[in-house]
C-alpha atoms as one frame of an Amber mdcrd trajectory, in Angstrom:
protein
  14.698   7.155  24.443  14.022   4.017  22.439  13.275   0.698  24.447  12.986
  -2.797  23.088  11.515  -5.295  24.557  11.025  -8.825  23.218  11.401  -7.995
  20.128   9.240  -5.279  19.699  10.693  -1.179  19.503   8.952   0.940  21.426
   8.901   4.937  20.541   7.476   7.818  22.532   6.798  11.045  21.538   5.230
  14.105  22.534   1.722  14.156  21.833  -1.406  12.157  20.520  -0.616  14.456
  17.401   2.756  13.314  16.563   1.736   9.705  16.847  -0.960  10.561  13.991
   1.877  12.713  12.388   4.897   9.976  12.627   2.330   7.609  11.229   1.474
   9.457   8.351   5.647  10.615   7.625   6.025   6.360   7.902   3.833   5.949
   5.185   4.976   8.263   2.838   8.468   7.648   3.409   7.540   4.110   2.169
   5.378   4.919  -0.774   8.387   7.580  -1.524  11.021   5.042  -1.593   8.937
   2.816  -3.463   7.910   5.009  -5.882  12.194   6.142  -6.409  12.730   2.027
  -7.091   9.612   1.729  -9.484   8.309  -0.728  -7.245   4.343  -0.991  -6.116
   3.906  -0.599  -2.558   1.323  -2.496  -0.390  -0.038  -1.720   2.761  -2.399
  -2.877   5.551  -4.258  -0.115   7.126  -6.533   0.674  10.018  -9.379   2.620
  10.340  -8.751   2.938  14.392  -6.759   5.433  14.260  -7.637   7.722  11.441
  -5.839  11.019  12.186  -3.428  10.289  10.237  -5.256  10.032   6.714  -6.069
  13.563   6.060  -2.049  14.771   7.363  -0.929  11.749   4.560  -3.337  13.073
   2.144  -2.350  17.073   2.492   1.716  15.400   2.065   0.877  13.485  -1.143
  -1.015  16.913  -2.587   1.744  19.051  -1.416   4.581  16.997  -2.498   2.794
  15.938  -5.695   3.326  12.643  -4.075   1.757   9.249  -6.822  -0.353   6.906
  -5.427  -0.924   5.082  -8.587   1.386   2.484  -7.966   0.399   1.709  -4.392
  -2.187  -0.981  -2.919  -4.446  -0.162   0.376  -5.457  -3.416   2.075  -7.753
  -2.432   5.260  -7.706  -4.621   7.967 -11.320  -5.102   8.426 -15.028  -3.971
   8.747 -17.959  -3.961  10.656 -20.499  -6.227   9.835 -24.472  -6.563  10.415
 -24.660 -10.188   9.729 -21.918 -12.610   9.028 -22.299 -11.757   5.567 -23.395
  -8.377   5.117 -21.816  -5.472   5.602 -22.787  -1.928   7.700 -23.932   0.170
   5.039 -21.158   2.378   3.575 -23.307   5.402   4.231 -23.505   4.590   8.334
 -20.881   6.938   9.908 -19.471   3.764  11.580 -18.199   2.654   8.123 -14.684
   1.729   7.445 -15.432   2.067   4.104 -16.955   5.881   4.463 -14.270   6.613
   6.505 -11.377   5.757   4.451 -13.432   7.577   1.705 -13.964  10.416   3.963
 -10.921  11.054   5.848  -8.346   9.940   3.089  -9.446   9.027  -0.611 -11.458
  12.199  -1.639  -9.046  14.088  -0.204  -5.798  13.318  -2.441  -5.914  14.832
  -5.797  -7.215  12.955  -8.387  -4.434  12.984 -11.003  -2.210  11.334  -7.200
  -4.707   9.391  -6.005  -4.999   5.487  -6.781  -7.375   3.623  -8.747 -10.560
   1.887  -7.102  -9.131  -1.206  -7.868  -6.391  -0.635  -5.496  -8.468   0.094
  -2.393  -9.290  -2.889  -0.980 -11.367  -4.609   2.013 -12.183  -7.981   3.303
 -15.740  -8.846   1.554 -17.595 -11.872   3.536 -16.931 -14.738   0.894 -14.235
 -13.950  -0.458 -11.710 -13.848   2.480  -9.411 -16.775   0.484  -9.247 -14.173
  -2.577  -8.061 -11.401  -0.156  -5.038 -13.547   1.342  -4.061 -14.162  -2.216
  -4.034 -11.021  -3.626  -1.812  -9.914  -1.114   0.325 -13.217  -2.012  -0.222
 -12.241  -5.757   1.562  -8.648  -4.887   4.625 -10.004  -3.295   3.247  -9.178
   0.296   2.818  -6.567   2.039   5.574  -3.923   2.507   4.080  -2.165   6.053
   1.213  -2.888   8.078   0.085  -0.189  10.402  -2.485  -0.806  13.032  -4.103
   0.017  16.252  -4.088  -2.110  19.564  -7.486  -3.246  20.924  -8.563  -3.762
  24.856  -7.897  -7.138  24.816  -4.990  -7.028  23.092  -6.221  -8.184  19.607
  -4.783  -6.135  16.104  -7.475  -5.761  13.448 -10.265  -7.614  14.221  -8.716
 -10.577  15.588 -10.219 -11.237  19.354  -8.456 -12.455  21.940  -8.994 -16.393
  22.193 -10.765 -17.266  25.398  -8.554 -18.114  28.282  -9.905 -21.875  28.405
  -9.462 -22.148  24.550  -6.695 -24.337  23.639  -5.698 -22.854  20.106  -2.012
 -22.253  20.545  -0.140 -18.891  19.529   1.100 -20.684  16.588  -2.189 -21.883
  15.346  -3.626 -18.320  16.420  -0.897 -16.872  14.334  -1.561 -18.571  10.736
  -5.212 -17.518  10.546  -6.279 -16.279   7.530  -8.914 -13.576   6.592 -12.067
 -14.759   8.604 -15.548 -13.425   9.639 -16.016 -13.253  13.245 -18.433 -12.269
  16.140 -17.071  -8.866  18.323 -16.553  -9.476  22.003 -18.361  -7.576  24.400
 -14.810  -6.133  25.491 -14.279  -5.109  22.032 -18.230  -3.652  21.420 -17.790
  -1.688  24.963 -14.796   0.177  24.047 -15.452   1.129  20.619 -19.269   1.883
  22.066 -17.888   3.980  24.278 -15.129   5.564  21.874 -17.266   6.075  18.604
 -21.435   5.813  19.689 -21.791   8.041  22.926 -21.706   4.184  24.882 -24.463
   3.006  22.494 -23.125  -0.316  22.769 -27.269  -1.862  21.387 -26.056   0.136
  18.737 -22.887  -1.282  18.284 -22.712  -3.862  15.376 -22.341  -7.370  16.607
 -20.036  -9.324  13.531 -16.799  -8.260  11.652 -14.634  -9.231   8.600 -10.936
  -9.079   9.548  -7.815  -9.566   7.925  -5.832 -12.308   9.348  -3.061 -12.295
  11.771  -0.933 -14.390   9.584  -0.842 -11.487   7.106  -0.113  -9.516   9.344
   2.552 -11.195  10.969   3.992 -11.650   7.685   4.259  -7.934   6.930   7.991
  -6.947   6.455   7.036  -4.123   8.757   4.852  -3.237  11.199   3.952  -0.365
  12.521   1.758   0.269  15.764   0.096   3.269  16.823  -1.273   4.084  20.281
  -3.215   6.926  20.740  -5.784   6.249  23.765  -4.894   6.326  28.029  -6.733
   3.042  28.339  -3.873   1.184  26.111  -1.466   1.194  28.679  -3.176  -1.563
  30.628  -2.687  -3.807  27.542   0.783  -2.512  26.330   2.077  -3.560  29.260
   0.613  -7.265  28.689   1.997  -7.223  25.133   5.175  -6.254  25.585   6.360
  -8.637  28.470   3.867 -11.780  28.365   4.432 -14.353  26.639   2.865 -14.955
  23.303  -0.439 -16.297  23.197  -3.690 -16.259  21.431  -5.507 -14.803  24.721
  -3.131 -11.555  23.653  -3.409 -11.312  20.189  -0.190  -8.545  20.077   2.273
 -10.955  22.172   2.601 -12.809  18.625   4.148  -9.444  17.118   7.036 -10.467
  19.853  10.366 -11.248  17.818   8.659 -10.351  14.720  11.218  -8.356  12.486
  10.604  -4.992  12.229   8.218  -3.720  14.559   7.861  -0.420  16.176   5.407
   0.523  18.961   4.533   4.656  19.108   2.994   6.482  21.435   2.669   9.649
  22.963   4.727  10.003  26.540   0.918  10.484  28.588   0.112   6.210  27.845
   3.968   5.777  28.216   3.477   6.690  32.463   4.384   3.541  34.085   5.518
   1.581  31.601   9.405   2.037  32.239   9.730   2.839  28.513
């Protein structure tokens, strides 16, 4: 059964497999609809999960499915210095990755034009919020849910900072140093727990844009996210929990499979 809470839907279902799956129905459906109206459709998208990308990509080919008319924003990327980014070859690349798992997989008479697939660059983060401004907005942003609690790449605010939710909440598109929370996880998750390996700066999207998304869609996927969920879902909003600020947002939908859902009273 569906539960809200503050604000925010939450949705089990069975498996880590339908969460990739439901996520990759949700974005079609909205390119679909789009597509029926004429209208372009614009999207913020992870890399964290990824599953979903090759399911999407197999529904577009099948379906014969355009993508010329819709805009991929991703949320952000890993960086080796504040203003140079992992090498696109590195497996750790968001840009690989998207390239990998989703791009070169759609046909090319479906697929959409480089121009459309998009990431923060270091520099240019003030050309990135307005390009999304330039399109209208965006239409659905799907994302993960970090340790701490942050969405993209936006880390939790120390808990002696004073920035307020609603100051944390109209950042832009910024370059930022990883926490260690953030660098242990994703060590742990993606590098065997190489966290000296584990790139120490990122480019992220901001949570303004993403809190002005007319929907938003997040997908959990891992056991450990249940210690956070809880935290989002019934603390108050703050920048020390990034997610608390999707709280009485319109439109947003938590998923996950039933096995993170134990104990949550979902």
């Amino acid at each position: 059964m569906d539960k809200t809470i503050n604000g925010i839907k939450t949705r089990k279902v069975k498996t880590e497999w339908d969460v990739y799956f439901d996520m990759a129905l949700t974005m079609l459906d909205e390119i679909v609809k789009n597509n029926a109206e004429n209208k372009k459709t614009v999207m913020i998208v992870p890399v964290g999960p990824t599953d979903q990308y090759p399911i999407l990509a197999q529904m577009v080919n099948h379906l014969n499915v355009s993508l010329k008319n819709v805009w991929f924003f991703n949320m952000d990327e890993y960086l080796v210095t504040p203003d140079t980014y992992l090498d696109f070859n590195d497996k750790m690349s968001f840009h690989k990755r998207m390239n990998d798992e989703f791009y070169s997989r759609v046909r090319k008479d479906l697929v959409m034009d480089e121009s459309h697939r998009n990431f923060p660059e270091p520099g240019k983060e003030k050309e990135y919020d307005a390009l999304i401004e330039e399109l209208g907005g965006v239409d659905l942003c799907l994302g993960g849910l970090g340790i701490n609690g942050h969405i993209a790449f936006n880390e939790a605010a120390e808990e002696d900072d004073p920035i307020t939710a609603e100051e944390f909440g109209n950042l832009g598109t910024r370059v930022l140093k990883i926490t260690r929370e953030t660098r242990t996880i994703n060590a742990f998750g993606y590098q065997k727990g190489d966290l000296r390996g584990m790139p120490e700066y990122c480019i992220t999207i901001g949570m303004k844009q993403i809190l002005q998304s007319r929907k938003i869609y997040i997908a959990i996927n891992r056991i450990w996210q249940n210690g956070i969920l809880k935290h989002v879902l019934r603390d108050k909003p703050q920048a020390q929990i990034p997610a608390t600020l999707l709280q009485n947002r319109k439109k947003v939908e938590i998923v996950l499979p039933e096995f993170v859902a134990e104990g949550l009273d979902l």
